[in-house]
N, C-alpha and C positions, 0 to 999 in steps of 0.2 A: 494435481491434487484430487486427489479420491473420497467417499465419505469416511473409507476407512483411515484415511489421515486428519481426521475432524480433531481427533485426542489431544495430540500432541500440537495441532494447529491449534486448536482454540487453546490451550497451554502457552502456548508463543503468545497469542493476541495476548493474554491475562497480564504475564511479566513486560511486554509494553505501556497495557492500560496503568498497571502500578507504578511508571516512572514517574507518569503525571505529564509525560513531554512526549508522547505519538498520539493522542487522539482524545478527541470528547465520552468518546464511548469510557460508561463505567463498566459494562461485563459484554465481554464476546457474546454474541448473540450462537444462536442454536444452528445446528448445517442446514436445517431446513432452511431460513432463515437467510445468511450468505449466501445457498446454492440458488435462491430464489431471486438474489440481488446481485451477482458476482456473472461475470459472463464466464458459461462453461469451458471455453474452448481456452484460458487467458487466465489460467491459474496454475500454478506450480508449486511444487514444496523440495528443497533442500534434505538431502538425507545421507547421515553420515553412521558406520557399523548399526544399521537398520533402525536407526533414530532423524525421525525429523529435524532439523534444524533451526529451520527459517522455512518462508512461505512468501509469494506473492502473487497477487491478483489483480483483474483491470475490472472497473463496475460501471455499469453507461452512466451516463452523466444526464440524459433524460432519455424519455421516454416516445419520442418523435423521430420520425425518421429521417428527418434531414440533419442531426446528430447522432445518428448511429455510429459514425465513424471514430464517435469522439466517447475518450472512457478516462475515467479516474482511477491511478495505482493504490496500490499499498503494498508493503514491506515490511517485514518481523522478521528478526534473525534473532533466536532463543541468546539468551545471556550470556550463557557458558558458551556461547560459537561465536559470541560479536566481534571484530575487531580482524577477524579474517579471510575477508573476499567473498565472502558469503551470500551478502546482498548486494554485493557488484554482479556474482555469478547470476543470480536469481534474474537480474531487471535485465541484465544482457539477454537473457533467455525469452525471458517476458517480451522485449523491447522486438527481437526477432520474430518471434510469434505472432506481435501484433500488425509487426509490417507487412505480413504474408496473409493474416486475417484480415484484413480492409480496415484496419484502425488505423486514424489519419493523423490523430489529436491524442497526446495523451497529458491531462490535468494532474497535477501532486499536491494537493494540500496540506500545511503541515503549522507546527509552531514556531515560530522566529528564532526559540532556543536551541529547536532539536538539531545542531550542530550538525553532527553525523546524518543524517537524512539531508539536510541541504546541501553536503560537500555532496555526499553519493548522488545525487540528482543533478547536481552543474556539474560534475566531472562527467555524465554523461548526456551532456549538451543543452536540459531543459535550461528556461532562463524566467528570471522570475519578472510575471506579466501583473498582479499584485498586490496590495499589503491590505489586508482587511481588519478593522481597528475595533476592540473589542466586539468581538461577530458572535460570541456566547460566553456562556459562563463554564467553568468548570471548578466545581466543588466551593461555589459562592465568587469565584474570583473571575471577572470579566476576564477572557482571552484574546490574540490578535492571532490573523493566520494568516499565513502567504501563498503563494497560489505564483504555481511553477509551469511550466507548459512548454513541452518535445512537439515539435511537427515534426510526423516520418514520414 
C-alpha cells in the first residue's frame, strides 16, 4: 500500500464503515493519520484492471517494546470484489510478511455478526481467545467484540 492508494483504500474503509458490522470507526481517517498508526512494512492492497480491491494492514498493539512482536489486522475487500478470495489472498500475503518481519502475535478484533470476517480468520488458524460484552457504543447502541489471535 502506497499513499497513492489512499483513494480507493479509504473508499474500501467507507463501504465497510456503512455495513455497520466491520468496525467502530464512523469515517476512515486521513493517510497521514493510518500511515502514522499502521506499521509500514505490513500493508498491502488488492488490485484488479488497475483498480484496488481490498486492502490489509497489521498496527502494533502498544507502544512498548516487549510487544513489538505483537500487531493488530484489518481487512476490506470493496463490495463489488467480496465473495472471491480476495481477502483469503490478502491475509495469506500479510500473514507471510509478518512471519518474516519478527511479528510473533497477531490480534483480529471484530463483531460477533460479522460472519465472513470470522469464517476467514478461523479458516486460517486464529482461534478466538475472547468475548468482550458491550466494550462501546456504535451509533447509541452498546456493542460486543471478539478478539481472535494467530501465533506465527
Amino acid at each position: 500500500m502506497e499513499a497513492g492508494d489512499w483513494r480507493d483504500v479509504e473508499k474500501i474503509f467507507a463501504e465497510g464503515i456503512a455495513t455497520r458490522a466491520a468496525t467502530f470507526e464512523k469515517v476512515p481517517p486521513d493517510f497521514a493519520s493510518f500511515d502514522a498508526s499502521h506499521h509500514a512494512k505490513h500493508r498491502l492492497v488488492a488490485v484488479e484492471d488497475d483498480r484496488v480491491v481490498g486492502w490489509v494492514a497489521l498496527a502494533p498493539t502498544s507502544s512498548r517494546s516487549c510487544y513489538a512482536g505483537v500487531a493488530e489486522n484489518s481487512v476490506y475487500v470493496a463490495e463489488s470484489a467480496r465473495g472471491r478470495g480476495i481477502g483469503r489472498a490478502l491475509m495469506e500475503a500479510l500473514l507471510a510478511g509478518a512471519r518474516a518481519g519478527g511479528i510473533w502475535t497477531i490480534h483480529a478484533g471484530m463483531f460477533p455478526e460479522n460472519g465472513a470476517s470470522l469464517a476467514l480468520h478461523e479458516s486460517l488458524g486464529f482461534r478466538l481467545v475472547g468475548h468482550f460484552e458491550r466494550i462501546a457504543q456504535l451509533d447509541g447502541v452498546w456493542r460486543d467484540t471478539i478478539l481472535l489471535e494467530l501465533r506465527l
